[in-house]
C-alpha positions as CSV (number, residue, x, y, z in Angstrom):
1,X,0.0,0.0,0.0
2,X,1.7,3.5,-0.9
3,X,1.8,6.4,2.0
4,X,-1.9,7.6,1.0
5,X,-3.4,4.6,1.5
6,X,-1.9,4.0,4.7
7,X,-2.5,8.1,5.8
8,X,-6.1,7.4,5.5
9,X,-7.4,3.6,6.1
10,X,-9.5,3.6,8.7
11,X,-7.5,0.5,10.3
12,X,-4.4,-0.3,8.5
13,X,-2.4,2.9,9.4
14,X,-0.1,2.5,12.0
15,X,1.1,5.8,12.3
16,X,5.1,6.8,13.9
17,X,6.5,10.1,14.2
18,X,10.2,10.3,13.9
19,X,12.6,12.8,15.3
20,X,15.8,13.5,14.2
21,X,18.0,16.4,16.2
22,X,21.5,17.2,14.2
23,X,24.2,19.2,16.1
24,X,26.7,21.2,13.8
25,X,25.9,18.5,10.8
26,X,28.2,16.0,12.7
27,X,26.5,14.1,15.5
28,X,23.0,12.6,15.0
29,X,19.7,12.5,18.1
30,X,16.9,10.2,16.7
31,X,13.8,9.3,19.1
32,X,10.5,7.8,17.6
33,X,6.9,7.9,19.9
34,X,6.6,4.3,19.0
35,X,7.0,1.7,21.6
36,X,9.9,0.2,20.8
37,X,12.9,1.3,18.6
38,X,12.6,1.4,14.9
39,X,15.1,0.5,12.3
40,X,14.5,2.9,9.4
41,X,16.8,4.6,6.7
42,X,19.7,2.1,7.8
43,X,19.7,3.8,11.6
44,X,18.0,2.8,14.8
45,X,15.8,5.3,16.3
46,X,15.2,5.0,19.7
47,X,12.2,4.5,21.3
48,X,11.5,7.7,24.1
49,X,8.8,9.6,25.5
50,X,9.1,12.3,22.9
51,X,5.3,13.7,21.4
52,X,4.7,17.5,19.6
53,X,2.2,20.1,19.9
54,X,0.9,19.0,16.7
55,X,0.8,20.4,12.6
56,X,-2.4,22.3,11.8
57,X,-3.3,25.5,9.4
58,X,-2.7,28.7,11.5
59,X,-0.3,27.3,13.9
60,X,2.2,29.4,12.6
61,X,5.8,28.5,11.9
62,X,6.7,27.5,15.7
63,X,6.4,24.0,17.0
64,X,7.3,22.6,20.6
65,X,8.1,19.4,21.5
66,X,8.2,17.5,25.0
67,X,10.5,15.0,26.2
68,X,12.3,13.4,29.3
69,X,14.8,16.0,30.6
70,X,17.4,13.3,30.8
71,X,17.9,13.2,27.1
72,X,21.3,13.7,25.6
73,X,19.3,16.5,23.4
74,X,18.0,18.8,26.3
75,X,21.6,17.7,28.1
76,X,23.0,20.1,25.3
77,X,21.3,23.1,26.5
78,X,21.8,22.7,30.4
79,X,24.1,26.0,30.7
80,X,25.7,27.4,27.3
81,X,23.4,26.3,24.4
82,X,26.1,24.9,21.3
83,X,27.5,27.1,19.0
84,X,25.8,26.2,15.8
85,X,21.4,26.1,16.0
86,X,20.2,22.5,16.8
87,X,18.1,21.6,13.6
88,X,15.6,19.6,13.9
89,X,14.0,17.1,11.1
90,X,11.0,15.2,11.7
91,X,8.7,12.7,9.6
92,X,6.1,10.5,9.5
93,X,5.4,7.2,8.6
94,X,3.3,4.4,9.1
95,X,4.6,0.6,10.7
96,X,5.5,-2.0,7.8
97,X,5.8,0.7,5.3
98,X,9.1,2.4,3.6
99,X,7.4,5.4,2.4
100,X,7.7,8.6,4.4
101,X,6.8,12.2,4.5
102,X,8.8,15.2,5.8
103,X,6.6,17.1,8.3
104,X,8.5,18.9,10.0
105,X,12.1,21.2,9.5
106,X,13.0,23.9,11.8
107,X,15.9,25.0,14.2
108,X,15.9,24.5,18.2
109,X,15.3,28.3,19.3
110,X,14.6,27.5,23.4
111,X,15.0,24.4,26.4
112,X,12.5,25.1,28.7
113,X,12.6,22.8,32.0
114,X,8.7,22.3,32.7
115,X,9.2,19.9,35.3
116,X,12.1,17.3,37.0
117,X,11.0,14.9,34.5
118,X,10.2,16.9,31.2
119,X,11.7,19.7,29.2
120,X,10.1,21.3,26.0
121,X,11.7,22.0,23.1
122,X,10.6,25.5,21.3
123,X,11.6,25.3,18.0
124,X,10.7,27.4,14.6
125,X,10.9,26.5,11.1
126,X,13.6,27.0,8.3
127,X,10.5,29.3,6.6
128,X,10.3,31.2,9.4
129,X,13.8,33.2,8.5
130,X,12.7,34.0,5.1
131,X,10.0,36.4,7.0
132,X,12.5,38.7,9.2
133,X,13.4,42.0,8.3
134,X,16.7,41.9,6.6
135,X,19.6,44.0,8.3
136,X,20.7,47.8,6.7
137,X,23.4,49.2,6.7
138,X,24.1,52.6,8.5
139,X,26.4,55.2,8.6
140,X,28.4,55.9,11.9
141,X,32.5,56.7,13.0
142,X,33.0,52.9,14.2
143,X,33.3,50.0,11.9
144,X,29.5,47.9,11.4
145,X,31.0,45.3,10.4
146,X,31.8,41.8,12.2
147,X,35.4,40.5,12.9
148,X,36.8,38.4,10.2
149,X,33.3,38.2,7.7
150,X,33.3,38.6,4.2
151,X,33.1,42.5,4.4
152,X,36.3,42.9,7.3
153,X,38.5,40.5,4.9
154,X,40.7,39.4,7.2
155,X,41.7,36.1,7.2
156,X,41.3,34.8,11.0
157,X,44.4,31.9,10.5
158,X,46.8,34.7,10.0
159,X,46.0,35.8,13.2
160,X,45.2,32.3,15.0
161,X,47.3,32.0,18.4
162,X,47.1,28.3,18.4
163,X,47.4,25.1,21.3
164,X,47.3,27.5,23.6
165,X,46.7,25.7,27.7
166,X,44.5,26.3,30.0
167,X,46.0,25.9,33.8
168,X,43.3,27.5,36.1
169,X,39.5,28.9,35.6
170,X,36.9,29.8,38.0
171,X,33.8,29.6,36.3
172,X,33.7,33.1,34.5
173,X,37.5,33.4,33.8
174,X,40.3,31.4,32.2
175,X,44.2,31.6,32.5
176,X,46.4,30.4,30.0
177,X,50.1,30.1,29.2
178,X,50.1,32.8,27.0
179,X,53.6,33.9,25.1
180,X,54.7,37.4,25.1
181,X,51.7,39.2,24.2
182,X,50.2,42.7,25.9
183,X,46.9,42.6,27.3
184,X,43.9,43.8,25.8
185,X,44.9,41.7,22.0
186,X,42.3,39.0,23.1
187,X,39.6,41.5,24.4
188,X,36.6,41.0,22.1
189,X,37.8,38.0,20.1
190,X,36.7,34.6,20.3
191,X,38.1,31.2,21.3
192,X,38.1,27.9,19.8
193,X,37.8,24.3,21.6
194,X,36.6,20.9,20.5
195,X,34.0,19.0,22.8
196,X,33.5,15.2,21.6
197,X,35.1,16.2,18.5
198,X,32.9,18.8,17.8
199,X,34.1,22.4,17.4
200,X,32.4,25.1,19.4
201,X,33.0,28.5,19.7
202,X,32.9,31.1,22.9
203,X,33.5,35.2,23.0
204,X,36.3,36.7,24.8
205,X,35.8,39.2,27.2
206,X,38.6,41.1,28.8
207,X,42.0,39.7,28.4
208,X,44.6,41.2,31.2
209,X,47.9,39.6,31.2
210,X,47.4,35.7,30.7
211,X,43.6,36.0,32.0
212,X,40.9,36.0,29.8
213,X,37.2,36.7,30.5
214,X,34.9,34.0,28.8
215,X,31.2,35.4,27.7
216,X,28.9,32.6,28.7
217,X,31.4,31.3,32.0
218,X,33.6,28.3,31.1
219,X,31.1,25.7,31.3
220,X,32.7,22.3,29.0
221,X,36.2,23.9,29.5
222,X,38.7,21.9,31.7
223,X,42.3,22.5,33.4
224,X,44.9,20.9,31.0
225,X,42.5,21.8,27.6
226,X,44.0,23.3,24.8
227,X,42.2,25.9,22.6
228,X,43.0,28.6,20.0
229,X,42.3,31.9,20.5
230,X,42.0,34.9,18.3
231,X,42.0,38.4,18.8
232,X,39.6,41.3,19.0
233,X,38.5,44.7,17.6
234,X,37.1,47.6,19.1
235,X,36.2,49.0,15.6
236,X,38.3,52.0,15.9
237,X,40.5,52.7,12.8
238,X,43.4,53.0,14.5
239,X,43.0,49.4,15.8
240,X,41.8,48.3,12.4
241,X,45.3,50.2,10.6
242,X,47.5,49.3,13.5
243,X,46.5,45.5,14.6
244,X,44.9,44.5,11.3
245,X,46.7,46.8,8.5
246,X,43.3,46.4,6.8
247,X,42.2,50.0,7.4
248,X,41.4,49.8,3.0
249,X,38.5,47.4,4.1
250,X,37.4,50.1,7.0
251,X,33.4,50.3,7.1
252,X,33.3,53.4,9.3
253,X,33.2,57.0,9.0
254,X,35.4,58.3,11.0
255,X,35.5,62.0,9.2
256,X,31.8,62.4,9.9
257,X,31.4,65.8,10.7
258,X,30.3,66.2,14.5
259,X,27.2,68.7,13.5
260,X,24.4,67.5,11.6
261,X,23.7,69.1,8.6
262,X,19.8,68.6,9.3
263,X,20.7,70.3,12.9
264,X,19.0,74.0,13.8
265,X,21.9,76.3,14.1
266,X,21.0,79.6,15.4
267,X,23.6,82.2,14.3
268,X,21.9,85.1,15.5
């Protein structure tokens, strides 16, 4: 029997919601609502306590989805969430059939904790992005543009400070064995770590000496670990000419003049 048939017998479908959660394209969640593990698409998805608020026209592009609050999926968001967006992929099918639909595509947005037991996932869909307002770019003295993207240019492995240990944190702060280098170079970069293989990415507060200020705390970071850092920019363009020597690729204005020409100036 194909899909259809099964979608809408009144007693051959067996209906099975599948749930696949994919971290950074590398590492692979998959739960099913049925009541014992499934064997589908060459994987095993494991049977869990996993259900949906449900599809129906005007529910918008949000979805949320319960589950035990012991799953490796909520685990992820207990503290700092990952780098990358969980996405999330789910389908349906029905039991003794090989033909499935896509239901569901959208990105982990929230982890809520509802209860010891349960947490709920708030997700939205891929659509959902095509609706935002798109950023504009504005005018000002300080460079718009973000460290190392396609309009700054600069090439973050030039500037990689690399294998660099950790010997001592305290929750919001890390110190490293850093070579001769002045404080204030990492202030507003970014460090670079692996966690089960997978590469994640925190923001660098103040650096002082070889102590560095981690945005988020330094949650899944460990004595002995070693990470690359790279430096940061206040968006000056004497940082961007003297640090960078990319003051050609500059998106400020730092000659606006400092009266407006649409300002009231009373001369008399």
């Amino acid at each position: 029997m194909s899909w259809n048939q099964f979608e809408y017998s009144t007693n051959n479908g067996k209906p099975l919601t599948l749930y696949e959660f994919i971290r950074n394209e590398q590492k692979y969640y998959r739960y099913t609502n049925a009541d014992r593990n499934i064997d589908f698409n060459g994987v095993t998805w494991i049977s869990e306590a996993i259900s949906n608020t449900g599809l129906s026209i005007g529910t918008g592009n949000s979805l949320e989805i319960t589950l035990p609050s012991t799953s490796d999926v909520v685990r992820l968001f207990r503290g700092v969430p990952p780098t990358k967006p969980v996405v999330i992929k789910m389908y349906q099918l029905h039991e003794n059939d090989n033909e499935f639909r896509v239901i569901w595509v959208g990105k982990i947005q929230e982890v809520k904790r509802e209860s010891i037991e349960k947490a709920k996932l708030i997700t939205a869909s891929i659509a959902s992005s095509f609706e935002r307002s798109g950023l504009r770019l504005t005018y000002g003295r300080s460079c718009p543009y973000a460290l190392y993207d396609h309009n700054c240019r600069i090439w973050q492995d030039n500037y990689k400070v690399a294998n660099i240990e950790i010997i001592a944190l305290d929750g919001a702060n890390i110190t490293v064995n850093l070579p001769n280098i002045a404080s204030g170079y990492f202030s507003g970069g970014y460090m670079e770590f692996y966690i089960d293989g997978i590469k994640e990415l925190r923001g660098l507060k103040a650096h002082v000496n070889n102590v560095i200020g981690i945005l988020g705390g330094t949650q899944g970071l460990h004595k002995g670990m070693h990470i690359n850092l790279y430096p940061g920019c206040d968006k000056t363009i004497k940082t961007c000419n003297e640090k960078f020597n990319n003051h050609l690729n500059y998106g400020g204005q730092p000659h606006i003049p400092g009266i407006s020409p649409f300002t009231i100036v009373k001369l008399f």
